[in-house]
DOLUMRO-414325 format. One record per residue (C-alpha): x, y, z. Coordinates in Angstrom, 3 decimals. Each point is the difference from the previous one (the first is absolute). Layout:
BEGIN
       c1       c2       c3
        X        Y        Z
...
//
This chain:
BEGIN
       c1       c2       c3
    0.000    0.000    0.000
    0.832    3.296   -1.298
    0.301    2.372    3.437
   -1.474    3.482   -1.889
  -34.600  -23.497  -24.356
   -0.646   -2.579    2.459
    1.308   -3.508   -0.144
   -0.479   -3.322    1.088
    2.820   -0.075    1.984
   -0.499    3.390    1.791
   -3.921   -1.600    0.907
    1.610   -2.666    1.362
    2.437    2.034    2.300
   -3.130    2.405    1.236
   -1.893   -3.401    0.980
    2.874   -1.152    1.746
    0.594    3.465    2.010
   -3.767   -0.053    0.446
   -0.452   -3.748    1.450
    3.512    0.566    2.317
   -1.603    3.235    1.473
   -3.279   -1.733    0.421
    1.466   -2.832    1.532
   -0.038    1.609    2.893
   -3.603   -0.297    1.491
    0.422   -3.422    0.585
    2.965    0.676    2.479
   -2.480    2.404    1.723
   -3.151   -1.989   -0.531
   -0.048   -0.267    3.736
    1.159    3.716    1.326
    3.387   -0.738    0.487
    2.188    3.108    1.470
    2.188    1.764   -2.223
    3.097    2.078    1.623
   -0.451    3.668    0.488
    1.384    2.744   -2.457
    0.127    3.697   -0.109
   -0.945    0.289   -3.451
   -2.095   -3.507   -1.093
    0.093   -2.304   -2.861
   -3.092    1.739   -1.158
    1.363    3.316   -0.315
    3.045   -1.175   -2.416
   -0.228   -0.554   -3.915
    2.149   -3.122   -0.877
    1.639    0.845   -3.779
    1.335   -2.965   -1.919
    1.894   -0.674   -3.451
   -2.068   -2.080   -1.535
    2.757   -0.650   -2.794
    1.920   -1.869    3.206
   -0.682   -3.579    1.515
    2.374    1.317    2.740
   -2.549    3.353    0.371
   -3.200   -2.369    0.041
    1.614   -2.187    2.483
    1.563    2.747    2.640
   -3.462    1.931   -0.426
   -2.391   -3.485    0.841
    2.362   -1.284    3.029
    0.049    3.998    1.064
   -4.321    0.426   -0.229
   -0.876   -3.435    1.399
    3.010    1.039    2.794
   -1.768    3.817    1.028
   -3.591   -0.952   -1.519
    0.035    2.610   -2.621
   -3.053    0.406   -1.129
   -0.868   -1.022   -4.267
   -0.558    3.638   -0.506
    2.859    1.186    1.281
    2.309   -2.018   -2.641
    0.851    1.493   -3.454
    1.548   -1.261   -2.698
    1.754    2.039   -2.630
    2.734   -1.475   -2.621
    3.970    0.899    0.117
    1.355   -2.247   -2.645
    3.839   -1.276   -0.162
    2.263    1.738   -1.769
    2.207   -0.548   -3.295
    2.639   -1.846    2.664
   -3.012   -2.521    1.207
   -0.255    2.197    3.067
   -2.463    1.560    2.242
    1.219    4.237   -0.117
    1.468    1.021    3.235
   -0.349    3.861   -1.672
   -3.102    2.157   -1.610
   -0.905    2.809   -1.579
   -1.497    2.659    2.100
   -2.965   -0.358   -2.987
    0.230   -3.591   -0.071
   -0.991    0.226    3.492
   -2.762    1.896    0.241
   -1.696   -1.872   -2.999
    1.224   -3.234    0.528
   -0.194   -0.081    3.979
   -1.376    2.251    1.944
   -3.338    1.299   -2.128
   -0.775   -3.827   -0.451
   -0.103   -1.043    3.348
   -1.955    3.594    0.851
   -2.177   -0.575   -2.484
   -0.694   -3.666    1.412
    0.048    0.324    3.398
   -3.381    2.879   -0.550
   -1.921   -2.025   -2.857
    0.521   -3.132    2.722
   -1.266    2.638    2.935
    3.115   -0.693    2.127
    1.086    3.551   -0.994
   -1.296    2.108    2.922
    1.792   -2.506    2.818
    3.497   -0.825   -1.434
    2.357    1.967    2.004
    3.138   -1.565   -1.241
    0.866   -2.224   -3.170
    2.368   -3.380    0.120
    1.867   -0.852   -2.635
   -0.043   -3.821   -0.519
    3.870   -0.831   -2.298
    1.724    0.729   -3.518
   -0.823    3.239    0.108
    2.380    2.855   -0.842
    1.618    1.451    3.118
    1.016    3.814   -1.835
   -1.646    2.251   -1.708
    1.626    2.194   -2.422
    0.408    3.893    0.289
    0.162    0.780   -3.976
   -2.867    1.659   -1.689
    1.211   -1.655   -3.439
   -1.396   -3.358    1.109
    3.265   -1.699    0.065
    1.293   -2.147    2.620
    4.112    0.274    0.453
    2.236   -0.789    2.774
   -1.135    1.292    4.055
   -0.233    3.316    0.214
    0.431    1.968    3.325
   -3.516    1.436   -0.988
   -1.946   -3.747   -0.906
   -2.536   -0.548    2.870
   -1.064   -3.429    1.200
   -2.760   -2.180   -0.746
   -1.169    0.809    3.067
    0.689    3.875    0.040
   -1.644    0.554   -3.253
   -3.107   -1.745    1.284
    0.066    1.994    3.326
   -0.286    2.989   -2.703
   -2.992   -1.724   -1.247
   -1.275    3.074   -1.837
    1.373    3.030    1.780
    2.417    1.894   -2.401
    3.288   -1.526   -0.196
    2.311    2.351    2.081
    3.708    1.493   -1.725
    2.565   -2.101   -0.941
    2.175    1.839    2.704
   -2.499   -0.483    2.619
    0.417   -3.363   -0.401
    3.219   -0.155   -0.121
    0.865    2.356    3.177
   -2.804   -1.938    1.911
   -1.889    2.834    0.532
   -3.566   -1.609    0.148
   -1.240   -0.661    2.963
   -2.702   -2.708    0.258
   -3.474    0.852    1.974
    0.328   -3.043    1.461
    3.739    0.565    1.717
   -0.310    0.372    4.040
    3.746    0.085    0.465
    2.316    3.006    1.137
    1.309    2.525   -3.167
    3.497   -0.493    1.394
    2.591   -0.340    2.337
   -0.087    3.321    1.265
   -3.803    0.382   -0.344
   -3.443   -1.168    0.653
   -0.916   -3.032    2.167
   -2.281   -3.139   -1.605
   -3.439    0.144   -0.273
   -2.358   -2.302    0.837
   -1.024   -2.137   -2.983
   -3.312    0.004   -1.738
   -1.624   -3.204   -1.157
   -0.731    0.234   -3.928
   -4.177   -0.149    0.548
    0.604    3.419    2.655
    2.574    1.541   -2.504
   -2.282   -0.452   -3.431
   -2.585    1.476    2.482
    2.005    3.213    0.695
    1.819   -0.050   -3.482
   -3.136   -0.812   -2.071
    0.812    0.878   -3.711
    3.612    0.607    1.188
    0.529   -3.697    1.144
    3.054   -1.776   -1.776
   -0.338   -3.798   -1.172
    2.457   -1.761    2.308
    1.320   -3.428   -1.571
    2.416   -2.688    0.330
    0.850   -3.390   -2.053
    0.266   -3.299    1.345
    2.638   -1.256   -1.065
    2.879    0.556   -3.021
    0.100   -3.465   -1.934
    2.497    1.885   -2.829
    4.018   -1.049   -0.157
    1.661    0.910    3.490
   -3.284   -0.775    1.816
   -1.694   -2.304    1.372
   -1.967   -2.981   -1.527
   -4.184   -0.294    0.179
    0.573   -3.136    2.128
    2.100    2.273    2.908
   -2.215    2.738   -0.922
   -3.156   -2.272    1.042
    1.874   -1.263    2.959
    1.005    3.328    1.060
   -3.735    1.515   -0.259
   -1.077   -3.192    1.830
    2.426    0.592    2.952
   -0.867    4.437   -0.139
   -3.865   -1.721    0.724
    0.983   -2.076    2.884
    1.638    2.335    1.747
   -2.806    2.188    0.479
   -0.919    1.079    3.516
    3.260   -2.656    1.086
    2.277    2.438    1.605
    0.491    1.040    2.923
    3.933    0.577    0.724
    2.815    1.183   -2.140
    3.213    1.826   -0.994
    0.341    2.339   -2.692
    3.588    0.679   -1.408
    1.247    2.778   -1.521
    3.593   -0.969   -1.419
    2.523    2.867   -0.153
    3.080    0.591   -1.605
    1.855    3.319   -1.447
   -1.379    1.023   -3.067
   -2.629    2.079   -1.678
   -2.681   -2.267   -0.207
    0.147   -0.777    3.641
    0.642    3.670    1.676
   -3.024    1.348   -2.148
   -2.538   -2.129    1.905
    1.772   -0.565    3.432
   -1.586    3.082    1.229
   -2.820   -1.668    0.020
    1.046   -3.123    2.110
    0.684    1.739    3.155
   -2.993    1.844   -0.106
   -2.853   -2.186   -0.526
    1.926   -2.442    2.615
   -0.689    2.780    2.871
   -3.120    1.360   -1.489
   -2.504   -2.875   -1.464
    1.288   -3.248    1.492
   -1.396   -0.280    3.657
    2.182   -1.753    2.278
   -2.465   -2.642    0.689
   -1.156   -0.307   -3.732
    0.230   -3.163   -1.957
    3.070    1.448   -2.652
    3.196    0.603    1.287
    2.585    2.084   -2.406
    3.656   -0.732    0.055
    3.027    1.833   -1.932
    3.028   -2.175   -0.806
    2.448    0.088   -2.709
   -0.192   -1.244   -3.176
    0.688   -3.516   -0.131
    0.047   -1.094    3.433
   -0.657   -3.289    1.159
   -3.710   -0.491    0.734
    0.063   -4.001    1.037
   -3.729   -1.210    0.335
   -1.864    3.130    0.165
   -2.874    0.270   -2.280
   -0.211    3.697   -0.458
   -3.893    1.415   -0.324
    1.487    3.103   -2.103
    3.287    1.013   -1.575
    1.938    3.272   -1.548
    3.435    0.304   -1.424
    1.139    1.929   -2.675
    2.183   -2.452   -1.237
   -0.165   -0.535   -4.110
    0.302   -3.575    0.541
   -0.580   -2.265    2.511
    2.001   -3.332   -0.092
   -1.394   -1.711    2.252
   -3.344    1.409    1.216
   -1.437   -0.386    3.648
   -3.141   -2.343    0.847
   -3.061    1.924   -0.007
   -2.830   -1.052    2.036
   -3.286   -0.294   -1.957
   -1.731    3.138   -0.294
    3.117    2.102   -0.434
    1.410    2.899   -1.606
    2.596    0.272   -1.271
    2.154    2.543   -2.838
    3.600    1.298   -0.801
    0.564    3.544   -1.051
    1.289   -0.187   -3.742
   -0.961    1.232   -3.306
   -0.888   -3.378   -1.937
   -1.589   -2.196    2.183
   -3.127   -0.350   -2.123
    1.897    0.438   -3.632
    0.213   -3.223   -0.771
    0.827    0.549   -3.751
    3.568    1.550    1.865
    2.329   -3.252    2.070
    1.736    2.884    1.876
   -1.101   -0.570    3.754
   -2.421   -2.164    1.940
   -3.380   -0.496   -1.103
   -3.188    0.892    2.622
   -0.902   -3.610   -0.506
    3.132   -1.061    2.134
   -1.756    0.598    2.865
   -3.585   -1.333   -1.292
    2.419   -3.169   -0.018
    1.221    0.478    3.318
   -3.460   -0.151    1.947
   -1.302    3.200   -0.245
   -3.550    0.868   -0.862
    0.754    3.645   -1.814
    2.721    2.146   -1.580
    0.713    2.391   -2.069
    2.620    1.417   -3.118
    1.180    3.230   -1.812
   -0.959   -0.905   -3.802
    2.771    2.991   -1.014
    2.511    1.969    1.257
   -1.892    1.664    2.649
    3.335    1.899    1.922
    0.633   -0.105    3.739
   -3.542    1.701    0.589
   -1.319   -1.310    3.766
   -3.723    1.159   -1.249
   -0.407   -2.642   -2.854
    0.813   -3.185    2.215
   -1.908   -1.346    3.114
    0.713    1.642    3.320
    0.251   -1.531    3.039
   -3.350    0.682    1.144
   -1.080   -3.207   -2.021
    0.943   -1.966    2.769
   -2.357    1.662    2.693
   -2.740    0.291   -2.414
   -0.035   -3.542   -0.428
    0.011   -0.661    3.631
   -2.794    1.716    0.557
   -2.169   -2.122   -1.994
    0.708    1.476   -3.773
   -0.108   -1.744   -2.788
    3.512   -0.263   -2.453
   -1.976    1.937   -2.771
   -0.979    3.067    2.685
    3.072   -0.205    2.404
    2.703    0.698   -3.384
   -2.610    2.571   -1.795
    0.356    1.715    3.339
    3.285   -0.239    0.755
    1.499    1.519   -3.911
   -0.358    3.390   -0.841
    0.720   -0.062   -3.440
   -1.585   -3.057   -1.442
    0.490    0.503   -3.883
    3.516   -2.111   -1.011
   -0.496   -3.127    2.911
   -1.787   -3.070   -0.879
   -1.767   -2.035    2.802
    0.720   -3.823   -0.154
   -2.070   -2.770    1.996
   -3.157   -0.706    2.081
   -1.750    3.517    0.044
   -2.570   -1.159    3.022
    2.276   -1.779    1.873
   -0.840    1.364    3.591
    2.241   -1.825    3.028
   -0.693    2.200    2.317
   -4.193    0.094   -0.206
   -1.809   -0.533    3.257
   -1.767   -3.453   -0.588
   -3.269    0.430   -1.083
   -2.837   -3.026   -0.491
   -2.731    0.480   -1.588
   -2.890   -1.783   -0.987
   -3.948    0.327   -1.697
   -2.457   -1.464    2.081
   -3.615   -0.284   -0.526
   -1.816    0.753    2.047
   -3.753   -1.743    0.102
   -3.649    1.348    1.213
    1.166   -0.731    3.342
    3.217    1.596    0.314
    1.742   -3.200   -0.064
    2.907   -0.301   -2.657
   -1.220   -2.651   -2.554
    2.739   -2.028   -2.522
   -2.123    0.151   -2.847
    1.134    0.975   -3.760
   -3.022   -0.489   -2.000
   -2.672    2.967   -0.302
   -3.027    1.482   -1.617
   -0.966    2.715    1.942
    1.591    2.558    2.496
    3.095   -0.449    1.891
    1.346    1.370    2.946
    4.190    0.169    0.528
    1.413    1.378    2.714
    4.382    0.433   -0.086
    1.568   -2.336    2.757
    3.470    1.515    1.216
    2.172   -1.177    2.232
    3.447    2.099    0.874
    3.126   -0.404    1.953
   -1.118   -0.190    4.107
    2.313    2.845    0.510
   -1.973    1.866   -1.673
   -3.492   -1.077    2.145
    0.625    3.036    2.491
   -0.309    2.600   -3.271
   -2.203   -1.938   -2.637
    1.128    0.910   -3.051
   -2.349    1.824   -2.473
   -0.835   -1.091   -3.768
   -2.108    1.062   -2.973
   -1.635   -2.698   -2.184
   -0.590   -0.200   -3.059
   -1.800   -2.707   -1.793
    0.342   -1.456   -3.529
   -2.005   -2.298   -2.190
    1.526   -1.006   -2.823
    3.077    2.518    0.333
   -2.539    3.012   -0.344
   -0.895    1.489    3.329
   -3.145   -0.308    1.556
   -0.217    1.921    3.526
    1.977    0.719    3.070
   -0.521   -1.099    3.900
    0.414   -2.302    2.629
   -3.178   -1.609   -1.470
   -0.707   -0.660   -4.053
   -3.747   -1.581   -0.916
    0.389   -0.961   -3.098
   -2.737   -1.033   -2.702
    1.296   -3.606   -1.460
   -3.665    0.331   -1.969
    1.273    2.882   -2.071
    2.759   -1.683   -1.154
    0.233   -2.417   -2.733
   -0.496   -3.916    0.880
    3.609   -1.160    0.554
    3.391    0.666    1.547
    0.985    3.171    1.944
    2.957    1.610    1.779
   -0.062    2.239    2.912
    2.991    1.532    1.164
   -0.186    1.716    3.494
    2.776    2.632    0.190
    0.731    1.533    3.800
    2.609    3.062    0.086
    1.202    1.542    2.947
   -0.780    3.176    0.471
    1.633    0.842    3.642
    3.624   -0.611   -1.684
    1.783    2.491   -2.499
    1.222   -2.797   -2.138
   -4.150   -1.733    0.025
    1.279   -3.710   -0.370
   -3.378   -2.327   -0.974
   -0.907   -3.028   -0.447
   -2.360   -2.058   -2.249
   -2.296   -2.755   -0.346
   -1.753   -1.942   -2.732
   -2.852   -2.299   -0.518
   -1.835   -1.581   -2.324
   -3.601   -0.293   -0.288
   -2.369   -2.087   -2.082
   -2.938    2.050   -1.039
   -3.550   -1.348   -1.412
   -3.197    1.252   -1.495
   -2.226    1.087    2.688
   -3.568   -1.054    0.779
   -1.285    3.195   -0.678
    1.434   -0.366   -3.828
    2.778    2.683    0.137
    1.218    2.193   -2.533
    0.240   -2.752   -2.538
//
């Protein structure tokens, strides 16, 4: 780093996407809890190359994984190039047209539009997008943005190629200090609060799964990785964070930060514990939860616990068309759940890498996808890489649809004609018994929302005779980062006595 027409084929794939996401009810045929999350499955749009096998199968393990809803998945088409290759670079046009207006334009005709707060890109997509205005696609620039910074855009107007370059951005979404010498950290805001301050103004905060191009990973660790982000959900409850130190630029331009959030956001009695050593000491059996260095290459990176984070501070960590430097995906490999890479020359600027504050966030309860948009100021050049929900530090939620019967008593039926009563079943960590926690429900049918309560009476005689989901979602409303949790069942419906609408 530098200090200054449709085919058969495609039918096929969009049956196969359809039938994994709707695979699903029968896993929650019977209420089964879900893990809490600050922002849900629900609330995410799931993108996938349908030119890629590896895309399909990284976006089916990913929605059967978080229960993504069907109408949250889109499919648009990046094809291989000339070399047999899926494009790790784009045109700023290409983009727009071949990206992001799709899977707009899909996510509102499929009325999933209004409650996306955050899209997910599945694999094989390209990585950097292109700062020319001629179309053209050369080497990285120190002005490209990311896949992910170019859809955080979304439609605002692109800012100046020297804004970008200098940094100078700030995200709406960044809680963190403006420097070494000024400002303290903010609390963060959960994405649902922040879309409703920012309305119009609200960025599209993404991240990809996993990179399955040369240098990264394969879809088989990809799916194993994404399997081990899930189970780690709500899981931990001690651990050490390391920032690794060493002379240099890339380490003195975030070390500030180290001291600082150790004294400031990590209680003594909390459940992370941060710890500066230098670069390349031993760390025998010690399965860090999160990890910092600034190193450009690694050789032999730590064990991270599931449910970490984990980055190094260097300019082509996510250009994986370059072989200079270690690749993001190292530490995808190495246990952790999320990470993140430059795509360009992005200079020794603190402002367009994570800050510290990550850690903290996540210990409170955030999820990956909320604690990094929070904790980077300058969002535009750094690409996101992993399991986007992955929460470890939620406060365990259950939760469960009952029905409850002319008597009050909860009934196990599936099967109805007429009107139903559900009522959301919660049960929370006993610390928390002293100070109930509070929630806001919202209920779904068929991933289009219905009504919100405690209690939902719904009319299985309105519906059509057959199979139907309902998906219970409880938030937490007495907690800045509003971790919820979820439920789904599945109900039989039948043509009612009284004849029905059919």
């Amino acid at each position: 780093m530098e200090t200054l027409a449709p085919h058969r084929g495609r039918r096929r794939t969009a049956a196969f996407l359809r039938a994994a996401a709707s695979a699903l009810a029968a896993a929650f045929a019977f209420g089964a809890a879900a893990p809490a999350f600050a922002i849900g499955p629900h609330e995410v749009a799931l993108v996938v190359n349908e030119e890629s096998l590896d895309s399909i199968l990284v976006a089916s393990v990913w929605a059967r994984l978080r229960s993504v809803p069907a109408p949250n998945i889109v499919r648009v088409r990046i094809p291989r190039g000339a070399d047999g290759r899926f494009p790790l670079a784009i045109s700023k046009e290409k983009f727009k047209s071949e990206i992001f207006e799709p899977v707009r334009e899909a996510l509102e005709l499929g009325g999933a539009g209004p409650r996306i707060l955050a899209w997910v890109y599945s694999c094989d997509f390209p990585l950097r997008v292109a700062a020319t205005e001629d179309g053209s696609v050369p080497g990285p620039s120190t002005n490209d943005l990311s896949l992910a910074g170019a859809t955080f855009l979304g439609t605002a107007t692109w800012p100046s190629q020297g804004s970008v370059a200098s940094g100078f951005l700030s995200s709406p979404l960044y809680a963190g200090p403006d420097g070494p010498d000024n400002g303290t950290a903010l609390p963060a805001t959960a994405f649902d609060r922040a879309r409703t301050d920012l309305l119009d103004r609200m960025p599209i905060p993404s991240a990809i799964l996993a990179v399955t191009a040369k240098g990264g990973i394969s879809a088989t660790e990809a799916v194993a990785a994404l399997e081990r982000a899930a189970a780690a959900d709500s899981t931990c409850a001690t651990g050490v964070v390391c920032f690794a130190r060493r002379d240099g630029i890339r380490d003195e331009s975030r070390a500030w930060q180290y001291g600082r959030v150790a004294e400031t956001a990590f209680p003594a009695d909390g459940p992370l514990h941060p710890l500066e050593v230098p670069v390349g000491s031993p760390t025998p059996h010690v399965q860090y939860a999160g990890y910092m260095t600034g190193a450009t290459t690694v050789d032999s990176p730590p064990q991270l616990a599931p449910g970490s984070y984990a980055d190094h501070f260097t300019s082509y960590a996510a250009a994986f068309e370059l072989p200079q430097q270690m690749k993001a995906t190292r530490w995808i490999s190495a246990g952790a759940a999320f990470t993140s890479g430059m795509v360009c020359e992005p200079f020794a600027i603190w402002p367009k890498f994570p800050t510290a504050w990550i850690f903290p966030r996540l210990a409170a309860g955030a999820t990956m996808i909320e604690a990094f948009y929070s904790s980077v100021r300058s969002p535009l050049q750094i690409q996101p890489i992993g399991d986007p929900l992955c929460a470890p530090w939620a406060p365990k939620t259950q939760t469960e649809i009952d029905i409850i019967g002319e008597d009050g008593a909860t009934s196990a039926s599936a099967t109805f004609s007429g009107l139903v009563r559900m009522r959301a079943k919660l049960e929370f960590n006993a610390d928390d018994a002293a100070d109930p926690p509070q929630f806001r429900y919202s209920w779904f049918v068929d991933d289009k929302p219905r009504s919100t309560g405690e209690l939902f009476m719904w009319d299985a005689g309105m519906e059509e005779p057959g199979f139907h989901e309902v998906r219970l979602v409880a938030k937490r409303t007495d907690m800045p980062e509003r971790p919820q949790t979820f439920a789904i069942r599945v109900f039989e419906t039948e043509k009612p006595s009284y004849g029905g609408p059919w």
